[in-house]
matplotlib code that plots the C-alpha trace (Angstrom):
import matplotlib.pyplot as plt

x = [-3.5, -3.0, -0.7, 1.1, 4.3, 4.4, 7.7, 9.1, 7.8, 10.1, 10.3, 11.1, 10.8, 8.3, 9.2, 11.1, 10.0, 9.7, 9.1, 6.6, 6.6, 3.9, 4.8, 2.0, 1.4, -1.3, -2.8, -2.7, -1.0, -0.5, -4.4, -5.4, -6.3, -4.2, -5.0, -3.0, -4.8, -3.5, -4.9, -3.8, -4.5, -8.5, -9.9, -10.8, -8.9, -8.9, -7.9, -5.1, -4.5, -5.2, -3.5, -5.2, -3.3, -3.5, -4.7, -4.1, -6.0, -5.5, -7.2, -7.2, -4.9, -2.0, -2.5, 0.6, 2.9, 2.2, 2.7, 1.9, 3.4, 3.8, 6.5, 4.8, 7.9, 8.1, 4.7, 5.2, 3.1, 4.8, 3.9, 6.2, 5.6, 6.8, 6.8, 5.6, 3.4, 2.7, -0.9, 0.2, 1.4, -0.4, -0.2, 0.1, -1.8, -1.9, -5.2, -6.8, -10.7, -11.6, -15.5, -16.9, -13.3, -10.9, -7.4, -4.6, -1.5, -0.1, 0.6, 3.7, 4.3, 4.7, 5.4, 6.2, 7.4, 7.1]
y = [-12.2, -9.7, -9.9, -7.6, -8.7, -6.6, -6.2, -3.5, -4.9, -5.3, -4.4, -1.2, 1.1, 3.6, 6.8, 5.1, 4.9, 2.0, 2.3, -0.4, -1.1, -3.2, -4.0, -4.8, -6.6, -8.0, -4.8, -1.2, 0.1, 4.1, 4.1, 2.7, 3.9, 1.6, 1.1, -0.1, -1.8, -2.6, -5.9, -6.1, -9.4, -9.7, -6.7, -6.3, -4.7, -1.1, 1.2, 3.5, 4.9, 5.5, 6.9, 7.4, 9.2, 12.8, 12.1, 11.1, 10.0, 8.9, 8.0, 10.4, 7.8, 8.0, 11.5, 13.4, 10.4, 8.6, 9.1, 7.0, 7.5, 5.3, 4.9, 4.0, 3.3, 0.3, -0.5, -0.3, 1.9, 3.0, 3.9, 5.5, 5.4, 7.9, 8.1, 5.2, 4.0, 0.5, 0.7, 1.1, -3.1, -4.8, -7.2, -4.4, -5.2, -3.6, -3.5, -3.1, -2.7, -2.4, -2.7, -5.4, -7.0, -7.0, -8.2, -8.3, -8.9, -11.4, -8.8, -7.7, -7.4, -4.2, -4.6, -1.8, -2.1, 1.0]
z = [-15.6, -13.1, -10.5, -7.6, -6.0, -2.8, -0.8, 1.7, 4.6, 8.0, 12.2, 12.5, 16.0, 16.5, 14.7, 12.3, 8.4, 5.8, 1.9, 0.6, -2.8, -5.0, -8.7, -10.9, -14.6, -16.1, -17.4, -18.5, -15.3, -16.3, -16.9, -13.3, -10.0, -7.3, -3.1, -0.7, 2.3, 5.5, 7.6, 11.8, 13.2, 14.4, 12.0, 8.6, 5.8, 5.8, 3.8, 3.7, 0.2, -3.7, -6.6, -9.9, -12.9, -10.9, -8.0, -4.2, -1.3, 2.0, 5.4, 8.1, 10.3, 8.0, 6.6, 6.8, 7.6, 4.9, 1.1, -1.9, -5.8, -8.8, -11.2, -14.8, -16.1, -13.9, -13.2, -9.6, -6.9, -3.5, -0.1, 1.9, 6.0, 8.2, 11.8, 12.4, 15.4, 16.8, 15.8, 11.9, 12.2, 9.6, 6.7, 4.0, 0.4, -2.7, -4.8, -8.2, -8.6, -12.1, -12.6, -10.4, -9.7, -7.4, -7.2, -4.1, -3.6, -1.3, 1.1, 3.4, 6.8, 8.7, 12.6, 14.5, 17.8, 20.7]

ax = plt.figure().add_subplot(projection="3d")
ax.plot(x, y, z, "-o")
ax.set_aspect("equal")
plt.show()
């Protein structure tokens, strides 16, 4: 069964940094490509970032202030948020696609405040 226990999430200021972290089991972790997705109140979940085994991508909003990295060792994926701005407040979620499915974590809230 797969499952994603998400954590990290907090107020911070604007400017200011958080590390989100998203532990994962439930399947081969080392060998999968990971997302985290970000949710503000009234939109849709959007994306902000991947990491397969040697690769990284990001959307242009968080590019450069944002960074994402996995630990296999402990099956956990992380994204780390600098300089943060009020429009980065969201429900954060990590994500695994595999073929036609998709799994989420429960999510954890970021709020930034200006």
């Amino acid at each position: 069964q797969v499952q994603f226990v998400e954590s990290g999430g907090g107020l911070v200021q604007a400017g200011g940094s958080l590390r989100l972290s998203c532990a994962a089991s439930g399947f081969t972790f080392r060998l999968s490509a990971i997302g985290w997705y970000r949710q503000a109140p009234g939109n849709g979940r959007d994306f902000v970032a991947r990491i397969s085994s040697g690769r990284t991508i990001y959307a242009d909003s968080v590019k450069g202030r944002f960074s994402i990295s996995r630990d296999n060792a402990k099956n956990t994926v992380y994204l780390q948020m600098n300089n943060l701005k009020p429009e980065d407040t969201a429900v954060y979620y990590c994500n695994y696609a595999p073929s036609s499915n998709d799994y989420w974590g429960q999510g954890t809230q970021v709020t930034v405040s200006s």
